[in-house]
Structure formats: C-alpha cells, structure tokens
C-alpha positions in Angstrom: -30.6 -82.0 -21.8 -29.6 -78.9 -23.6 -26.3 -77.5 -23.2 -25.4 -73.9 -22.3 -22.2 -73.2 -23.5 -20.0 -72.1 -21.0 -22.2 -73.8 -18.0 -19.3 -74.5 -14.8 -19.5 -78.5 -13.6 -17.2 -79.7 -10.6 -16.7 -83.6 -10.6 -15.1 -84.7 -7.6 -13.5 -87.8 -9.2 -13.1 -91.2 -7.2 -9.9 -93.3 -6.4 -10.8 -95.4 -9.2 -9.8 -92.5 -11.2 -6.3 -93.7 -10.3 -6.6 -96.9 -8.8 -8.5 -100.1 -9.8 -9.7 -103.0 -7.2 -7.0 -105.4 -7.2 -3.9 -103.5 -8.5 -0.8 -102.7 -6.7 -0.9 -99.1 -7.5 2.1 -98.9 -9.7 3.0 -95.8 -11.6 2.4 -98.0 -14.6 -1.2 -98.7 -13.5 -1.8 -95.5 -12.1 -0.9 -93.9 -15.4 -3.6 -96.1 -17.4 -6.3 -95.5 -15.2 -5.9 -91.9 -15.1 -5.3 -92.0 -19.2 -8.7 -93.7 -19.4 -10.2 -91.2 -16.7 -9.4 -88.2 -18.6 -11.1 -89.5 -22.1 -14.6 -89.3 -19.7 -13.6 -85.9 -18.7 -12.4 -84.7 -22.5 -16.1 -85.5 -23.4 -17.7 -82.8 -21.1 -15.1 -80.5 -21.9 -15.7 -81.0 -25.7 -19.7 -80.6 -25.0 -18.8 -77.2 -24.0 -18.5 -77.2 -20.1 -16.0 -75.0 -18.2 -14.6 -77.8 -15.6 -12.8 -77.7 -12.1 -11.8 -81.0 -11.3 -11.2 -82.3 -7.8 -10.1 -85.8 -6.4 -9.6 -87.9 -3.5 -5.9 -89.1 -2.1 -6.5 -92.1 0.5 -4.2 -94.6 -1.4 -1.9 -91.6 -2.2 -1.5 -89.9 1.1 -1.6 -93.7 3.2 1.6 -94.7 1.0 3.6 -91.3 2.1 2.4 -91.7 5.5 4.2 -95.7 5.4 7.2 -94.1 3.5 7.8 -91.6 7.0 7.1 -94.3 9.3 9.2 -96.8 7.4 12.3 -94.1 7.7 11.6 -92.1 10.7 15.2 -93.3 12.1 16.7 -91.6 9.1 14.5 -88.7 7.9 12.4 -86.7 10.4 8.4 -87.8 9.4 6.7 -84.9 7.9 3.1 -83.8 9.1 -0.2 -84.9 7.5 -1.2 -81.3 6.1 2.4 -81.5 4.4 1.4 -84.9 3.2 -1.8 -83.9 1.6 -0.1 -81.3 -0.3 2.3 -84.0 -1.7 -0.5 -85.4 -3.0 -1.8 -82.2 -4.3 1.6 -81.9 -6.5 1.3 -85.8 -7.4 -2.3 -86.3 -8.6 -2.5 -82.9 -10.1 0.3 -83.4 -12.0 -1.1 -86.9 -13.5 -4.7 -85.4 -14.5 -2.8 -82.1 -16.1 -0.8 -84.4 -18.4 -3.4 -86.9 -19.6 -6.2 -84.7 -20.2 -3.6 -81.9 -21.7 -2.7 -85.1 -24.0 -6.1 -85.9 -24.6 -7.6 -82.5 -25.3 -4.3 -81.7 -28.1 -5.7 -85.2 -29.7 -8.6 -83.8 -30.2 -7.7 -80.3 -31.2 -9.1 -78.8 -28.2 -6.5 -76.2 -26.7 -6.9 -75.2 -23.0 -5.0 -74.7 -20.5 -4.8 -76.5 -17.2 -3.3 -75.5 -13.8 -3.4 -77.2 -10.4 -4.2 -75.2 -7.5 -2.3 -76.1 -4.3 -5.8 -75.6 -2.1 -6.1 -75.2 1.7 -9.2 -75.6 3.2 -10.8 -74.2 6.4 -11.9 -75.7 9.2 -12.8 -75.0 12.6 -10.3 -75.7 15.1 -13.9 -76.3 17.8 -15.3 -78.7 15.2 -16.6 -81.6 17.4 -14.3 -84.2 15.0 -11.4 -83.3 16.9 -12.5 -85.0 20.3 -13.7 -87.7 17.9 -11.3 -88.6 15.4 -12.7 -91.3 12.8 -11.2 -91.8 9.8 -8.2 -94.6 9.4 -5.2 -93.6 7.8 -1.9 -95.0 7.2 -0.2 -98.1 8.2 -1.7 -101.2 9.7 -0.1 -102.8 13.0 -0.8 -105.6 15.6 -2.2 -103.9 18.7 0.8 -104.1 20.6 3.2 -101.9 18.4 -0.1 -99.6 17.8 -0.1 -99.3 21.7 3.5 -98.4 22.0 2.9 -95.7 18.9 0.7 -94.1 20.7 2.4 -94.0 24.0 5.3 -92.4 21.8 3.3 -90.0 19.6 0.4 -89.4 21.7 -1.8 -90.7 18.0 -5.5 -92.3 18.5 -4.8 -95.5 17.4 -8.3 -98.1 17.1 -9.1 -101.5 15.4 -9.9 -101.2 11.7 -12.6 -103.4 10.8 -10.5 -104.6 8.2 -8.1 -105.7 10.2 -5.0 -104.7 12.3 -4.4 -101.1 14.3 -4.5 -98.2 12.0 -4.2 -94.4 13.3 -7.5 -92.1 13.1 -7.7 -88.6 12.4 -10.2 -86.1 12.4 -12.3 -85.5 9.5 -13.9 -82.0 10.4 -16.3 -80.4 7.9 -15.2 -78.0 5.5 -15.9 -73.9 6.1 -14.3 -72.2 3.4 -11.8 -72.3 0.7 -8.8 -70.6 0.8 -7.8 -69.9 -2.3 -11.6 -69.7 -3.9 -10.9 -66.0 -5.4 -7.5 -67.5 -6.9 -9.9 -70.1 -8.8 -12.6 -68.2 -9.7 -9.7 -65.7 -11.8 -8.7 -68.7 -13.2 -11.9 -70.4 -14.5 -12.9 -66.6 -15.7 -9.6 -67.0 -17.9 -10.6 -70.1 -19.3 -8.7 -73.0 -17.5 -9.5 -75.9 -16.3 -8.5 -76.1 -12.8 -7.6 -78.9 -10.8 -8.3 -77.8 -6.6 -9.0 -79.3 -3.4 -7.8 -82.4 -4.2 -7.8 -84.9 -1.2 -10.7 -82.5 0.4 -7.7 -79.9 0.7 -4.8 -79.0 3.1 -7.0 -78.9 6.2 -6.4 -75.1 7.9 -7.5 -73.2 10.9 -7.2 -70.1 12.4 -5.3 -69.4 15.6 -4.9 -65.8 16.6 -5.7 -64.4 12.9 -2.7 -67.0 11.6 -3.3 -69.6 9.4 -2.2 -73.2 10.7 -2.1 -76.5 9.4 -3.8 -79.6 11.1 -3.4 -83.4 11.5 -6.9 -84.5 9.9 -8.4 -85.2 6.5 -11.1 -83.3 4.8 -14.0 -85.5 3.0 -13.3 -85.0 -0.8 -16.7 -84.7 -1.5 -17.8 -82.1 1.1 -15.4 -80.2 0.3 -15.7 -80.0 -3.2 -19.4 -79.1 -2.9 -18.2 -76.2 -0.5 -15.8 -74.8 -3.6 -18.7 -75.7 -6.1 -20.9 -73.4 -3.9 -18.4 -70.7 -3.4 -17.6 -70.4 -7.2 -21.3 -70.7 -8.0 -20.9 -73.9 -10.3 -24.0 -75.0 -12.0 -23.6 -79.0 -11.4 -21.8 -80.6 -9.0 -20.9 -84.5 -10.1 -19.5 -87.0 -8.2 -18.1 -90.2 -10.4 -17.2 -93.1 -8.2 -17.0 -97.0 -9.0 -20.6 -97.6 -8.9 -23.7 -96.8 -11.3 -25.5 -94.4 -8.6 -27.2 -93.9 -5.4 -28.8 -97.2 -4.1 -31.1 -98.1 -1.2 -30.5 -101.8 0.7 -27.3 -102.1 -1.6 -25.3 -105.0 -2.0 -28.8 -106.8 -1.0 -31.1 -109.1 -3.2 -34.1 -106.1 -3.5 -31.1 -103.1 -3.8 -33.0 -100.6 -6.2 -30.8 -97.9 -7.7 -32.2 -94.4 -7.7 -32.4 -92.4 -11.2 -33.5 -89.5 -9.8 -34.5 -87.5 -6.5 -35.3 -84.2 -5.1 -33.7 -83.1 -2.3 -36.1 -83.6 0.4 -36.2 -87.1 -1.2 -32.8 -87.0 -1.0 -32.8 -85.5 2.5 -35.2 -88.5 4.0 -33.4 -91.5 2.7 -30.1 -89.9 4.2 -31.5 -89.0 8.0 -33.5 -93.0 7.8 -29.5 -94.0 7.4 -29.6 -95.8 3.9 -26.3 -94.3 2.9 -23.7 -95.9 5.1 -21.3 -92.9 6.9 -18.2 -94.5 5.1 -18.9 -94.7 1.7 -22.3 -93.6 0.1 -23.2 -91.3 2.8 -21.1 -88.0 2.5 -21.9 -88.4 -1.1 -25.3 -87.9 -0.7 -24.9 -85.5 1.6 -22.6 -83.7 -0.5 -25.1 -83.6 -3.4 -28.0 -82.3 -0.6 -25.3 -79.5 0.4 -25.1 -78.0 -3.0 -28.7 -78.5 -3.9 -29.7 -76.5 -0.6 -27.2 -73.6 -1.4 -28.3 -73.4 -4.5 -27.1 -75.3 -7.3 -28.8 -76.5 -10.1 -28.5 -80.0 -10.3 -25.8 -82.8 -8.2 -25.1 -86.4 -9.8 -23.5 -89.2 -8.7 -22.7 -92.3 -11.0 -19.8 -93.8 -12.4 -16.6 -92.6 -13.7 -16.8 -94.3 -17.0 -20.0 -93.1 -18.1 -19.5 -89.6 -16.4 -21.0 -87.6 -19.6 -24.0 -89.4 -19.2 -23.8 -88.9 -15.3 -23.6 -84.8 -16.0 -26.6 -84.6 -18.5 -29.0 -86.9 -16.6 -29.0 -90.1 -18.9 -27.2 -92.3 -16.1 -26.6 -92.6 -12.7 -28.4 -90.5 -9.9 -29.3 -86.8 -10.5 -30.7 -84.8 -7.4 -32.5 -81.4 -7.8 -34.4 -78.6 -6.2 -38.2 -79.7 -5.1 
C-alpha cells in the first residue's frame, strides 16, 4: 500500500500493550511490555503517519477500584469516573515516555501529549437498566449480597468465578474534548485520548456530570476516529485477526472483508459480545461513517496490520 504522507491512523491498543497472560502486572512488567509496544508504534510513525493513540484500562482501573475497597475504613472510596481518569494520567504517562524514548533513538522528534478525555453518553441509554460489564473485586456471594445492600451496587456471578460488581457500558455519543485534539494533531503531536473508552459523561440540566459505568475502548475510539476524520482506524489486540468458529478445529481467520461482509457475520453472532464482538462492530462503525479502511490484528505486527499485509482489513463495498 502506498503511503500518503501525513495520512491520520487511530489504534486503539489492547491490554496486552501493558499486560501479558500470566504476569502479575508489576510496574517492572508493565514497563517492558509497553517498551516493546511502542517499537510497533515508532514504525508507523517513522512510515509517515500522524497517530492518536488510545487504550483500554480493565487491569488498571480493577486494581484502583480493590485499593478503595481494601481502605474504605480509612480513605473515603473515590467514584469510577475519578478512577478512569487515574488511569488516564497512569497509562498516558507510560506510552508518552517509551515512545518519546523510542522516537529520540531513532532521531524522530515529536511531541506527545495526553489528553485527559471525557466522553458522552446518554444518561436514557438502555445500559443503565442493564448493567453488564464486571469490574473490580471478586467476592463469595454472601459479602457481594451485603455490598450491595450497603451501596445499592448490581452485584452478579462472573462466569469466571466469584461476585464481581457490574456497570453500565452505554455507547459512546460524542467526545468532549474532540476540537482540543484536532488543534493538537494539526500542530503535529501525537496524542494519546480516550484511553479506557474515556471518563463517561452526561448532561443533566445543560451541566456536565460524571457516571458510574465504563465506555467500550473500541467504540469509543472509533467515535473520536470519526469525529477527527482519521483515515484508518486499527485495533491491535493479542490475536492475529477476525476469526469465525474460533478457538474451534475448522476456525478460519479472515484477511479481508467489506463491510456488509463484515455487517452479516456480526448480526449471525460469530463475534462473541465480550471479546471480538465490539471490535468488529467498531471497525463496521467507522467504515459506515466514512473512513477509509479499519484493521484488527495483533499488536506485534501492527505495521503490517495498518498497510493490509496482516491481520483483518475491512472496507467500503
């Protein structure tokens, strides 16, 4: 694929970015793996791409979730919208070091800047009489039960094991701070936003407010790659691509789709709602509102993801 100089890619990067299968999550470890990251993301910088960068938080945010409950007796707990913008502050700060470090050693100068990004969302969106997505702690059913007696949480069974709260994960509207980024990327940065699918927002009588939910990464960093009219939109993960009947003897991974290929496999359910799924959707989003081209493939070959040559590309019929 020919490069245009100057062409604006998103890539949403994946917990692996920070955190491998199997590790503790140190700041040792975390410091490797996002050392490592940053070398894929130094290549499509080199090639010429302007980049925005956004990431997810689980690990992150679950841990300062356990540090509040662990010390509620001594310090009041904070709320989850405070929480995500912890994280924010934390991860941001990790990618802006490595990859500054990594662009000097290569005699690229540019500079970097995390965005401290709220997100809207609609304070009607139906996730809020339906909250599904597991955060924080685990607990045996009877402390879960006297939580939420206390706290008035939703508390349900993980699959994995144990009571774990859920939270609503409403879909993303708009980006607050979208003008803020576009000056930015116009100026040449690099610009880290919306990490952990943003500070989830709404509006209550023309006032902004903060809620207790999460934001899916990956919408929401389609709905900032369609506001600042990015070109690509890439999502690196821990796997090679988009596969149907995965983890199966006959799974097939998919090179390449349109979007009403795309569109079909997702409504048939191949993509499972927890993993795959808003992925693909994600990459359907930004196809349909225009973009040029959406990926998905792994972190470590995430050049090769952008430009077609790995991974899963999906594009306009």
């Amino acid at each position: 694929m020919a490069v245009k100089s100057g062409e604006l890619v998103v890539i949403a990067l994946g917990g692996n970015a920070f955190l491998q299968k199997g590790q503790k999550g140190t700041v040792e470890e975390q410091w490797i793996n996002v050392t490592k990251a940053m070398k894929q993301i130094a290549d499509i910088i080199e090639r010429g791409y302007r980049v925005l960068l956004t990431h997810g938080n689980g690990p992150q945010v679950g841990n300062i979730l356990e540090w509040m409950e662990a010390l509620k007796e001594r310090i009041p707990p904070l709320t989850m919208d405070i929480a995500n913008a912890m994280t924010q502050g934390w991860i941001g700060y990790m990618i802006q070091q490595a990859l500054l470090n990594e662009l000097k050693r290569r005699g690229i100068e540019k500079p970097i800047v995390t965005v401290v990004n709220q997100v809207l969302v609609s304070k009607d969106d139906p996730a809020f009489t339906n909250p599904t997505k597991y955060v924080g702690p685990y607990y045996d059913e009877e402390t879960a039960k006297k939580i939420m007696a206390e706290k008035g949480w939703v508390m349900k069974p993980d699959p994995r094991g144990g009571w774990r709260r859920v939270v609503p994960s409403p879909n993303p509207i708009d980006n607050i701070e979208k003008d803020a980024i576009k000056t930015l990327l116009e100026k040449g940065f690099i610009v880290i936003a919306s990490g952990g699918g943003g500070i989830p927002v709404v509006y209550e009588d023309g006032v902004l407010k903060g809620v207790e939910a999460v934001i899916d990464k990956d919408l929401a960093g389609e709905r900032l790659a369609t506001l600042i009219r990015a070109d690509y939109f890439v999502i690196v993960t821990d796997v090679e691509g988009v596969y149907v009947n995965f983890g199966k003897p006959n799974q097939k991974l998919l090179r390449r789709l349109t979007v009403s290929e795309a569109e079909k496999l997702y409504k048939e359910g191949h993509f499972p709602p927890g993993s795959m799924g808003p992925k693909v959707l994600a990459a359907i989003r930004f196809i349909r509102n225009g973009g040029k081209r959406a990926a998905i493939g792994h972190l470590y070959k995430a050049l090769d993801v952008l430009e077609g040559r790995a991974g899963t590309t999906i594009v306009p019929d």
